[in-house]
PAGU-906274 format. One record per atom (N, C-alpha, C, O): residue number from 1; residue in one letter; x, y, z. Coordinates in steps of 0.1 Angstrom, whole numbers, plus 5000, padded with zeros to 4 digits. Each point is the difference from the previous one (the first is absolute). Example, Ala and Ser with C-alpha at 12.3 -4.5 7.8 and 13.67 -1.06 7.14 Angstrom:
<atoms>
(1, A, (5132, 4943, 5078)),
(1, A, (4991, 5012, 5000)),
(1, A, (5009, 5012, 5000)),
(1, A, (5010, 5000, 5007)),
(2, S, (4986, 5011, 4986)),
(2, S, (5009, 5011, 5000)),
(2, S, (4992, 5011, 5008)),
(2, S, (5005, 5011, 5001)),
</atoms>
This chain:
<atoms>
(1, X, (1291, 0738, 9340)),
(1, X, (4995, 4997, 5013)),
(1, X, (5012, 4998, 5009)),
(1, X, (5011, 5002, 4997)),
(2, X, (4984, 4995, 5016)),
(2, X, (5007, 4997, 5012)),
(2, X, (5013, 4988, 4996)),
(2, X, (4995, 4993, 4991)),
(3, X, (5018, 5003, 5011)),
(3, X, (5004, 4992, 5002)),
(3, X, (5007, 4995, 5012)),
(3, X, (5009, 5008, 5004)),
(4, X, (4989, 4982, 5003)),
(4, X, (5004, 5000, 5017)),
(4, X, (5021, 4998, 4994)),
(4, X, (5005, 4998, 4988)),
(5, X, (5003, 5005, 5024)),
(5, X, (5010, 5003, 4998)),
(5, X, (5006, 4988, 5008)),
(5, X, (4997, 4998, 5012)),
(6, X, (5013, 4993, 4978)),
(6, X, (5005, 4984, 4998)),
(6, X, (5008, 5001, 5012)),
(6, X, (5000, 4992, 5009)),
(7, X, (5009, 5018, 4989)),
(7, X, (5013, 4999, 5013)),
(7, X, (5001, 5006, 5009)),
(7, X, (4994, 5010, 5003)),
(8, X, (5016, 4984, 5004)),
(8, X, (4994, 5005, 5014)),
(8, X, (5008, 5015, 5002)),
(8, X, (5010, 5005, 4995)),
(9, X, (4983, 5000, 5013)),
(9, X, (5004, 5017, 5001)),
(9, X, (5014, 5002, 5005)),
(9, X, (5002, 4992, 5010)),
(10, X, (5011, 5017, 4986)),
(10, X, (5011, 5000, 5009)),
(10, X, (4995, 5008, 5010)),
(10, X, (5010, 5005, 5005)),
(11, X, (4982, 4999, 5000)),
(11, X, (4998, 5009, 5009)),
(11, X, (4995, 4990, 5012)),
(11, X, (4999, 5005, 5012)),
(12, X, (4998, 4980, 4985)),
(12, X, (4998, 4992, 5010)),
(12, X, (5011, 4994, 5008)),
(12, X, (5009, 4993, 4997)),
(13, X, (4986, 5012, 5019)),
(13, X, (5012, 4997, 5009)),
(13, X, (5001, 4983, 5000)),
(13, X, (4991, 4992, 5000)),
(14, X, (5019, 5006, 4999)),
(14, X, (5001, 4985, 5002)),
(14, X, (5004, 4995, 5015)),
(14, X, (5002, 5007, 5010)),
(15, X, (4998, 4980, 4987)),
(15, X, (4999, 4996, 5022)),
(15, X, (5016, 5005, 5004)),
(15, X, (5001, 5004, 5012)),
(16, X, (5007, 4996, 4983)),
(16, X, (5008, 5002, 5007)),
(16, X, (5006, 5016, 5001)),
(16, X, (5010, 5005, 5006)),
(17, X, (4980, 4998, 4986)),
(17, X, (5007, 5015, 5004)),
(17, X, (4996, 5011, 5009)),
(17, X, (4988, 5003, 4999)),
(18, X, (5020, 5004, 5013)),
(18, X, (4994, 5007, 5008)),
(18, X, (5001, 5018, 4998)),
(18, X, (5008, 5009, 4999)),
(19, X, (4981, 4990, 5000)),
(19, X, (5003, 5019, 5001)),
(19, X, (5000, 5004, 5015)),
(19, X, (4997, 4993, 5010)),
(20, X, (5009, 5023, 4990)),
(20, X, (4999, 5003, 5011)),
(20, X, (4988, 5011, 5004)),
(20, X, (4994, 5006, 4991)),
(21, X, (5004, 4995, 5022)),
(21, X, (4990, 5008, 4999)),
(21, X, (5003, 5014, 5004)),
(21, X, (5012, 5000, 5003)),
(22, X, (4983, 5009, 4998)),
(22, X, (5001, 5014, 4995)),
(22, X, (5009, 5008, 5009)),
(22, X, (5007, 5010, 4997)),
(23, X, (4993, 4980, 5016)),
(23, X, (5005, 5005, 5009)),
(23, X, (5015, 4995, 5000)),
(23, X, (5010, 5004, 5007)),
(24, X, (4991, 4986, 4985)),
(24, X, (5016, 4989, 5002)),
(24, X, (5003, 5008, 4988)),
(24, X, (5013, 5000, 4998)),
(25, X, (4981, 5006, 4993)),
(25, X, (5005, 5008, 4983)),
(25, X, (5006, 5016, 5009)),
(25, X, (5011, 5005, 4997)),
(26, X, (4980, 5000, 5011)),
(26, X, (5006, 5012, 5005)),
(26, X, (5013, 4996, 5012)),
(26, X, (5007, 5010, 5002)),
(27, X, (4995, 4982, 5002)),
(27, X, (5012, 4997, 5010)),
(27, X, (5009, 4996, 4993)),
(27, X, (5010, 4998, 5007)),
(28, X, (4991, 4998, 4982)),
(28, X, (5012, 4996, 4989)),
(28, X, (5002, 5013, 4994)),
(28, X, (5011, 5003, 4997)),
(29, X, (4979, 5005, 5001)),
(29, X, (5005, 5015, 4990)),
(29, X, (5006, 5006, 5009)),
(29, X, (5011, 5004, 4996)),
(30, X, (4986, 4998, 5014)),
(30, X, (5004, 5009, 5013)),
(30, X, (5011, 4995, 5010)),
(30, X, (5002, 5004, 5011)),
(31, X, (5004, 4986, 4983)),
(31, X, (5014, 4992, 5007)),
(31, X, (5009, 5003, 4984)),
(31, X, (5012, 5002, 4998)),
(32, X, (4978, 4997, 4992)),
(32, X, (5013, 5005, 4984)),
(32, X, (5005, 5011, 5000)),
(32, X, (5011, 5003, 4998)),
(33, X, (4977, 5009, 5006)),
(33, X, (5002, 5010, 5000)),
(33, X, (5014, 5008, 5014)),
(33, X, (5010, 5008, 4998)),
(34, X, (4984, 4983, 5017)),
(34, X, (5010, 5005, 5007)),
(34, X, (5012, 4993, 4994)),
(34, X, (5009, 5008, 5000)),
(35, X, (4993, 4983, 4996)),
(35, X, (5017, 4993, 4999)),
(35, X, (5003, 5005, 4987)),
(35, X, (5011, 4997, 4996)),
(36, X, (4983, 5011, 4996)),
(36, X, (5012, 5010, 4992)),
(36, X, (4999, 5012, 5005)),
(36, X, (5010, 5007, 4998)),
(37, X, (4978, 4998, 5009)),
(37, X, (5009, 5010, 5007)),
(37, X, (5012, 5001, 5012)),
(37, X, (5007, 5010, 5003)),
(38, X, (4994, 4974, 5006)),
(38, X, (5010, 5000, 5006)),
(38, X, (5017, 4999, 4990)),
(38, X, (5011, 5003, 5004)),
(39, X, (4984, 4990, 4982)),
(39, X, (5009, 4999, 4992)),
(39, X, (5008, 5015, 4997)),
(39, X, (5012, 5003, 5002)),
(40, X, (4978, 5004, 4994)),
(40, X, (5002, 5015, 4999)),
(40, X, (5007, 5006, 5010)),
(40, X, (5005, 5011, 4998)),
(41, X, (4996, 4985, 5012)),
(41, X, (5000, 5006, 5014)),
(41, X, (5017, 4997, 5001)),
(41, X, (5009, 5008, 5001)),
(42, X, (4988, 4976, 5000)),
(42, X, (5019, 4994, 4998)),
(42, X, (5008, 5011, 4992)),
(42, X, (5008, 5007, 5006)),
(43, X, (4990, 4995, 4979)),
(43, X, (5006, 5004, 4991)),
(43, X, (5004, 5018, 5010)),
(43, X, (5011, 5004, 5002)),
(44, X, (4976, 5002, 5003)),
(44, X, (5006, 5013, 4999)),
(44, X, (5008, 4997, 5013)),
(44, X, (5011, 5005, 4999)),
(45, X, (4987, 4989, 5010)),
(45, X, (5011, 4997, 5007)),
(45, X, (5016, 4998, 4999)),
(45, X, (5009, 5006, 5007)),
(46, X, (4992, 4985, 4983)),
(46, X, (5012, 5003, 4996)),
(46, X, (5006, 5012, 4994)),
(46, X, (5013, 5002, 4998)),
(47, X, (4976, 5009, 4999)),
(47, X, (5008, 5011, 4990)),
(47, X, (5002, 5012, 5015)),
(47, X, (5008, 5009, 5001)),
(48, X, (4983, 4988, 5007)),
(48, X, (4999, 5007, 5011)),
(48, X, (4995, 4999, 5011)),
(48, X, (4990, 5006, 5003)),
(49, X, (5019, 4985, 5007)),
(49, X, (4998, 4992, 5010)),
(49, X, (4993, 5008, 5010)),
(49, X, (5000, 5012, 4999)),
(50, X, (4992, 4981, 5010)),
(50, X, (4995, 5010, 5010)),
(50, X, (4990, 4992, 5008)),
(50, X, (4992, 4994, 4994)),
(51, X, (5008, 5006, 5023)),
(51, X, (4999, 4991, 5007)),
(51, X, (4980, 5000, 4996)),
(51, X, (4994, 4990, 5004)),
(52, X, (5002, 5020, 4990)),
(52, X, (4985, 5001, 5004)),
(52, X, (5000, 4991, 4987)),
(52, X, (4992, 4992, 5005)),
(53, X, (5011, 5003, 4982)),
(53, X, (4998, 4998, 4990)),
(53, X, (5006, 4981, 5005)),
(53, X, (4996, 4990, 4994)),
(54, X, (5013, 5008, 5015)),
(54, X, (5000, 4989, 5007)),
(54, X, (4987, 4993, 5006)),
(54, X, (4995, 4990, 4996)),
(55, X, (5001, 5018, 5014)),
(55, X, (4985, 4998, 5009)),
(55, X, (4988, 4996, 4988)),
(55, X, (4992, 4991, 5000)),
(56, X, (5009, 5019, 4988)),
(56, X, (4989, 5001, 4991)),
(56, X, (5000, 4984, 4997)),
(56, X, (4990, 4993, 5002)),
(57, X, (5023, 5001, 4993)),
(57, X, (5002, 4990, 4997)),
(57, X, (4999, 4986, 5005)),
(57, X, (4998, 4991, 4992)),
(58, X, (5002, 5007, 5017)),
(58, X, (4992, 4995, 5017)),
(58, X, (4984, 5000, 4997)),
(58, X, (4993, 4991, 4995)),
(59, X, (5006, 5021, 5010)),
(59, X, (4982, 4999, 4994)),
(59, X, (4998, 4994, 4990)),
(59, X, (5000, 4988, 5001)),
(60, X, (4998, 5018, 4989)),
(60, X, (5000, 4990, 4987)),
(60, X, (5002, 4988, 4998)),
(60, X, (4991, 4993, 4995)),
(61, X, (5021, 5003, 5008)),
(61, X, (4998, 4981, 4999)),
(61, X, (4988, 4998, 5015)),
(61, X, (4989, 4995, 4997)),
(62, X, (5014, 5008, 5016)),
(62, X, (4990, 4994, 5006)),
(62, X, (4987, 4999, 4996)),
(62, X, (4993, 4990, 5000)),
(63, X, (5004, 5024, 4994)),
(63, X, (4987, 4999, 4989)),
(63, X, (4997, 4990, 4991)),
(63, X, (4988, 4996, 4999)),
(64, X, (5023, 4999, 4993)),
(64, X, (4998, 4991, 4991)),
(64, X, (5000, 4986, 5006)),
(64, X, (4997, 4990, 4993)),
(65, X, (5007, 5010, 5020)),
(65, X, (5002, 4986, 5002)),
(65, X, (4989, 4996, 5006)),
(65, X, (4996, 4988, 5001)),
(66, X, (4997, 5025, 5007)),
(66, X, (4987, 4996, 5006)),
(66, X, (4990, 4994, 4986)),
(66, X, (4993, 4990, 5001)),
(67, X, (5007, 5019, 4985)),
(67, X, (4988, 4999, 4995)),
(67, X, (5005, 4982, 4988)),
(67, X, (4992, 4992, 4997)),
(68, X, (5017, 5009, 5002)),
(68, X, (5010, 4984, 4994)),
(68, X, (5000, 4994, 5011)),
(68, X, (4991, 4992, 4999)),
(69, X, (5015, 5005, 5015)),
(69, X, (5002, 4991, 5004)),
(69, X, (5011, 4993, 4998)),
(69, X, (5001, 4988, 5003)),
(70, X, (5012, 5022, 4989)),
(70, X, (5013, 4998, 4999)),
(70, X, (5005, 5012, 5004)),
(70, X, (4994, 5010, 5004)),
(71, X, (5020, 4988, 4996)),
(71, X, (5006, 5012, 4997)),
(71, X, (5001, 5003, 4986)),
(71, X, (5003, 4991, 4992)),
(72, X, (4995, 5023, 5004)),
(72, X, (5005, 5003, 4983)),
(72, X, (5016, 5002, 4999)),
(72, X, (5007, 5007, 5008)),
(73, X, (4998, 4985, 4981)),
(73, X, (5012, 5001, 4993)),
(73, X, (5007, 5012, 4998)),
(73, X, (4998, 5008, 4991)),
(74, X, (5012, 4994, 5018)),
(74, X, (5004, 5015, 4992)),
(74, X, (5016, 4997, 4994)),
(74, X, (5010, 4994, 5005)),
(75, X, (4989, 5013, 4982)),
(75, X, (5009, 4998, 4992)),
(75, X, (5013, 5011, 5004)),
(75, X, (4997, 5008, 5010)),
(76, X, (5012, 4992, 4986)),
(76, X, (5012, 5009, 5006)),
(76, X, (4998, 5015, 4991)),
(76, X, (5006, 4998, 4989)),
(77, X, (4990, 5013, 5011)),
(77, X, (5000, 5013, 4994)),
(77, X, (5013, 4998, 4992)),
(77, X, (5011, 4997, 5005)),
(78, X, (4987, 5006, 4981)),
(78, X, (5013, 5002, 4987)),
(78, X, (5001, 5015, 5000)),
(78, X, (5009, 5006, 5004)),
(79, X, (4980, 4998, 4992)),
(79, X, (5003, 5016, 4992)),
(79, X, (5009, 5000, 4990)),
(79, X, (5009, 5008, 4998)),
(80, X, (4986, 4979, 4992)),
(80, X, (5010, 4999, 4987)),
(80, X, (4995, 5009, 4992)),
(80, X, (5008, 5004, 4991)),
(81, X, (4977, 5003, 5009)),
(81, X, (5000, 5007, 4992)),
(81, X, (5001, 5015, 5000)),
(81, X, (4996, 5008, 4992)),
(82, X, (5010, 4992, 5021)),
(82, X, (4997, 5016, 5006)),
(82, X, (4992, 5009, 5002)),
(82, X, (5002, 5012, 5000)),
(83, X, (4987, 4981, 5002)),
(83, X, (4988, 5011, 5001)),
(83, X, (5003, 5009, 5015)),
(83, X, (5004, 4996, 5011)),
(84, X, (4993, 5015, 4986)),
(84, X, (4998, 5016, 5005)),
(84, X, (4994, 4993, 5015)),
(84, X, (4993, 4990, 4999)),
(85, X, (5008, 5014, 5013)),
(85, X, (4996, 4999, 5009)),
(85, X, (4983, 5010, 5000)),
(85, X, (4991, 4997, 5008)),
(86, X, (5007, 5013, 4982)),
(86, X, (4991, 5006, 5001)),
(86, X, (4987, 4991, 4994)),
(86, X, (4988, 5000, 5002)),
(87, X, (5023, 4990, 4988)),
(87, X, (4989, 4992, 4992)),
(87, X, (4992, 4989, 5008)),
(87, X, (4988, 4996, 5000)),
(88, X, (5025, 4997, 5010)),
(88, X, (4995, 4990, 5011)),
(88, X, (4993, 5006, 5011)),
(88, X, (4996, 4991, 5007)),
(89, X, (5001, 5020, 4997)),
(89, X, (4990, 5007, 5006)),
(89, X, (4991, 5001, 4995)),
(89, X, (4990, 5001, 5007)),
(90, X, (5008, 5002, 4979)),
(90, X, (4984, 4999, 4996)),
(90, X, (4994, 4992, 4997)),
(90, X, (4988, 5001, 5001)),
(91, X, (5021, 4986, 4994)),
(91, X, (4996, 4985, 4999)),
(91, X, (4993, 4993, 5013)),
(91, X, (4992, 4991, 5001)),
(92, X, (5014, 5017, 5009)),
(92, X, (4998, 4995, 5017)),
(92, X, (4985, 5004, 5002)),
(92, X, (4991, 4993, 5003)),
(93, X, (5009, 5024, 4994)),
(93, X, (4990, 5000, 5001)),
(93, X, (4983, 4994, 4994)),
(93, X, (4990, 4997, 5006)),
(94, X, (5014, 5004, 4982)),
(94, X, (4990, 4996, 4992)),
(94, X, (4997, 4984, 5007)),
(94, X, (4989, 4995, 5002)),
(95, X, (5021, 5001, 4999)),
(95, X, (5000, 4983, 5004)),
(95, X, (4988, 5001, 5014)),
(95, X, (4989, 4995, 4999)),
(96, X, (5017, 5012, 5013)),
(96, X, (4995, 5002, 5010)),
(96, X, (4988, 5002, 4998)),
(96, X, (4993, 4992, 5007)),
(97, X, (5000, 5018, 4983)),
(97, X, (4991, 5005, 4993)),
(97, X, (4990, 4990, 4999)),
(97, X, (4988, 5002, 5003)),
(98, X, (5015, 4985, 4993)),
(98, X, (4997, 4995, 4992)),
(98, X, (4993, 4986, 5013)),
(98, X, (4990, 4994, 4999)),
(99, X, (5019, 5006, 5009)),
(99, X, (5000, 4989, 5011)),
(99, X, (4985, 5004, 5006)),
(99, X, (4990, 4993, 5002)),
(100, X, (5013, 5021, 5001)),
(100, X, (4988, 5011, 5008)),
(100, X, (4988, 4995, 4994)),
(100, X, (4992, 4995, 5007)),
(101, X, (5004, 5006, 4980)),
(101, X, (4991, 4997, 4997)),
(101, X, (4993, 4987, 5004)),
(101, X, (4989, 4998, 5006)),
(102, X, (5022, 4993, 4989)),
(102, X, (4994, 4984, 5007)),
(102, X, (4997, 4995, 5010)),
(102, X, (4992, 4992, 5003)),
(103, X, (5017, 5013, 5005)),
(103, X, (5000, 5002, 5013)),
(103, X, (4987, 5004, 5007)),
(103, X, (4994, 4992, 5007)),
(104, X, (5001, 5020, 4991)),
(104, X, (4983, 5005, 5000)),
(104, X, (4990, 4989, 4999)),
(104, X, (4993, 4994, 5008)),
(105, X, (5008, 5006, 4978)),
(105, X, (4990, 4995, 4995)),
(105, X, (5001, 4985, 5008)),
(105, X, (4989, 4996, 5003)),
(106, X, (5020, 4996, 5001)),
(106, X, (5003, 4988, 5004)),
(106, X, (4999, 5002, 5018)),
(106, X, (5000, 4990, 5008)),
(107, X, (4998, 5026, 4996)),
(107, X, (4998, 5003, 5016)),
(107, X, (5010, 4992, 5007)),
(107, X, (5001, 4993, 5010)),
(108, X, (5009, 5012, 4981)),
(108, X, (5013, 4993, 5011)),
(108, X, (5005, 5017, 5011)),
(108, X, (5010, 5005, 4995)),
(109, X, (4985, 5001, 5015)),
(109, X, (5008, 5010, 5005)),
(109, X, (5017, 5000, 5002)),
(109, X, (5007, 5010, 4998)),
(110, X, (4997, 4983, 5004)),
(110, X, (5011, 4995, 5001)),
(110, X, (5009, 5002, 4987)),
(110, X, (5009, 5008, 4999)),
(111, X, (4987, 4986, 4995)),
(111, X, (5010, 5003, 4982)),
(111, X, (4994, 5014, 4997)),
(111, X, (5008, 5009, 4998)),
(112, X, (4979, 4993, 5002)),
(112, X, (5000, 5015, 4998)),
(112, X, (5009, 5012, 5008)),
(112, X, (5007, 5008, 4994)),
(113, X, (4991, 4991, 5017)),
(113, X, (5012, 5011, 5010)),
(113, X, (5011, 4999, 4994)),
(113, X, (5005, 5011, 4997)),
(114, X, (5004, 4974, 4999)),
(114, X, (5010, 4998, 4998)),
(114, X, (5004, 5011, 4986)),
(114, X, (5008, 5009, 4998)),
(115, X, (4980, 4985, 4994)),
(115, X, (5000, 5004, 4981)),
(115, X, (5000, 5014, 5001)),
(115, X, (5007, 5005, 4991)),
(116, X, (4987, 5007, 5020)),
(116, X, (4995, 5012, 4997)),
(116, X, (5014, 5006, 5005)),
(116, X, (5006, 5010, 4996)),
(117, X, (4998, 4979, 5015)),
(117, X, (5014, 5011, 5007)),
(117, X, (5008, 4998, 4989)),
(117, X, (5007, 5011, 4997)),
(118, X, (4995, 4981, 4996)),
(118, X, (5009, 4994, 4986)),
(118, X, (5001, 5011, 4991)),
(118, X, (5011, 5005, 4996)),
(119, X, (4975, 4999, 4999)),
(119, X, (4997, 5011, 4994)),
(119, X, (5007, 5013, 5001)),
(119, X, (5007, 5007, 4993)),
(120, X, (4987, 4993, 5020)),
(120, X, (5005, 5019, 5006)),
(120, X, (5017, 4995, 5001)),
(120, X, (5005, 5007, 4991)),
(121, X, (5005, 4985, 5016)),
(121, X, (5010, 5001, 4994)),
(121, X, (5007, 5002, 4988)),
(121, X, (5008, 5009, 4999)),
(122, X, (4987, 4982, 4990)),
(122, X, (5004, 5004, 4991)),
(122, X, (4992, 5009, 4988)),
(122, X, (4998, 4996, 4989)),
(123, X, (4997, 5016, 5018)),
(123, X, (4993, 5012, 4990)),
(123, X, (5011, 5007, 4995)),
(123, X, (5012, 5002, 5004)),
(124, X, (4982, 5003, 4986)),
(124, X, (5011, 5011, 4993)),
(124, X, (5001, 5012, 5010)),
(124, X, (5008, 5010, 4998)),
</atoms>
């Protein structure tokens, strides 16, 4: 037969814990997503400076700081491993790619324009 179950469930929230709600879970993916694609962005910078990939850079943290409420961290570009500038363009893209989506779905116009122009920059 039936036996009732002794302990208590881990799936029960306890008082002090807060989740976020769907909309605070999509503005944290969509601020991860832009700040490695501005990360991405630093990097091809250094392999190939160029004032539009400056501006890109600009946008991007403003982006992130509107949807954080900081500025994002940016670390100094190494290129210790030497990746291909072809390779940091498709990483950009996909990244971009990637923003676009949440961005949508989260009805941000603003990160989307940003995410799609991101895109068509860095296409093959």
């Amino acid at each position: 037969m039936y036996e009732p179950i002794r302990t208590k469930s881990v799936h029960t929230h306890g008082p002090h814990r807060r989740y976020r709600s769907r909309s605070e879970e999509l503005d944290a993916r969509l601020a991860w997503h832009l700040t490695a694609l501005l990360t991405v962005t630093d990097e091809i910078r250094t392999v190939a400076p160029a004032a539009e990939l400056d501006e890109a850079g600009c946008r991007l943290a403003r982006q992130v700081e509107r949807l954080r409420g900081s500025a994002p961290l940016r670390a100094v570009p190494t290129m210790a491993g030497g990746t291909p500038v072809a390779a940091l363009h498709q990483r950009a893209h996909m990244l971009a790619g990637q923003a676009l989506v949440v961005a949508t779905s989260r009805g941000d116009e603003a990160a989307a324009a940003l995410a799609a122009e991101r895109m068509r920059a860095h296409a093959p």
